[in-house]
C-alpha positions as CSV (number, residue, x, y, z in Angstrom):
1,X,103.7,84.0,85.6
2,X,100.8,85.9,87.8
3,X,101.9,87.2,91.0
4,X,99.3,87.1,93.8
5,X,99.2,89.7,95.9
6,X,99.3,89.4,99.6
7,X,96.3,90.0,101.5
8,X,98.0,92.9,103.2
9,X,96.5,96.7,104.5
10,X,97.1,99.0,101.7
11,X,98.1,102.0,104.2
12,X,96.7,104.7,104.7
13,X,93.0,103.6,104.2
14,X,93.3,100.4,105.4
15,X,92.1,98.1,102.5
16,X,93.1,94.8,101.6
17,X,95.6,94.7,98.6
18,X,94.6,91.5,97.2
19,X,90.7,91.9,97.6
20,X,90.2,95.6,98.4
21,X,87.5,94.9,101.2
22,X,88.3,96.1,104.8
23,X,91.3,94.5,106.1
24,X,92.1,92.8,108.2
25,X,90.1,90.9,105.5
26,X,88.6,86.8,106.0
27,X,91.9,85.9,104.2
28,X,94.2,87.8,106.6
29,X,92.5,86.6,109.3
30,X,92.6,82.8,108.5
31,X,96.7,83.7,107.9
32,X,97.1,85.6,110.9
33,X,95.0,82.3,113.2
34,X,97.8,80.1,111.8
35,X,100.6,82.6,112.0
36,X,100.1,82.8,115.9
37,X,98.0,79.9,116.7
38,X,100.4,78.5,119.3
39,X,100.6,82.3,121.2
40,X,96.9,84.2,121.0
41,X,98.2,86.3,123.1
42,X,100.9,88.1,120.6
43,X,98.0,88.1,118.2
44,X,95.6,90.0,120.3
45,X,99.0,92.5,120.9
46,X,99.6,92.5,117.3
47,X,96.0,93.1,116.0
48,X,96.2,95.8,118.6
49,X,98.8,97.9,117.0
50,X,97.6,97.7,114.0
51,X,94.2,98.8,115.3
52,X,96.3,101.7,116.7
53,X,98.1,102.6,113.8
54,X,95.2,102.3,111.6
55,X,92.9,104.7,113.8
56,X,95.8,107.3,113.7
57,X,95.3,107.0,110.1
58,X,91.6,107.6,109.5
59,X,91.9,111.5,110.6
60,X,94.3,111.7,108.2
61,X,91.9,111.2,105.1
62,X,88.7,112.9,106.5
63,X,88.8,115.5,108.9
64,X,85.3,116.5,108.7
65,X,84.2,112.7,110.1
66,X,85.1,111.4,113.5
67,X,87.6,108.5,113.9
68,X,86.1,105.0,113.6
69,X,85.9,102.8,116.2
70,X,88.0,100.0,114.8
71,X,87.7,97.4,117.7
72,X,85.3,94.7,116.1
73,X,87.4,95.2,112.6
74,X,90.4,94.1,114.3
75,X,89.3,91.4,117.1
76,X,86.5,89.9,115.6
């Protein structure tokens, strides 16, 4: 038996598990709508932590560029 992976950020760089593109990725986006589709609300709150977290990240694994802005990645 083959056991799909989650489409889930691979921390710290941010990546999808399953497909390896930016995440939140199409996938995790069409799971988080239905996840919270009653409360948009908590979504937007929970998109931005993440978006928090993930930006406290980025210095982490390159000091020499500057921080990326992450807001269309993570409400768009």
């Amino acid at each position: 038996m083959t056991r799909r992976r989650e489409h889930v950020p691979s921390h710290p760089i941010w990546r999808c598990a399953a497909c390896g593109i930016a995440w939140p990725c199409s996938a995790a986006k069409l799971r988080l709508l239905g996840e919270y589709r009653t409360d948009r609300i908590a979504l937007l709150l929970h998109l931005a932590t993440l978006q928090t977290e993930a930006a406290a990240h980025f210095p982490e694994l390159d000091t020499s560029r500057p921080r990326p802005d992450l807001t269309d990645r993570f409400t768009t």
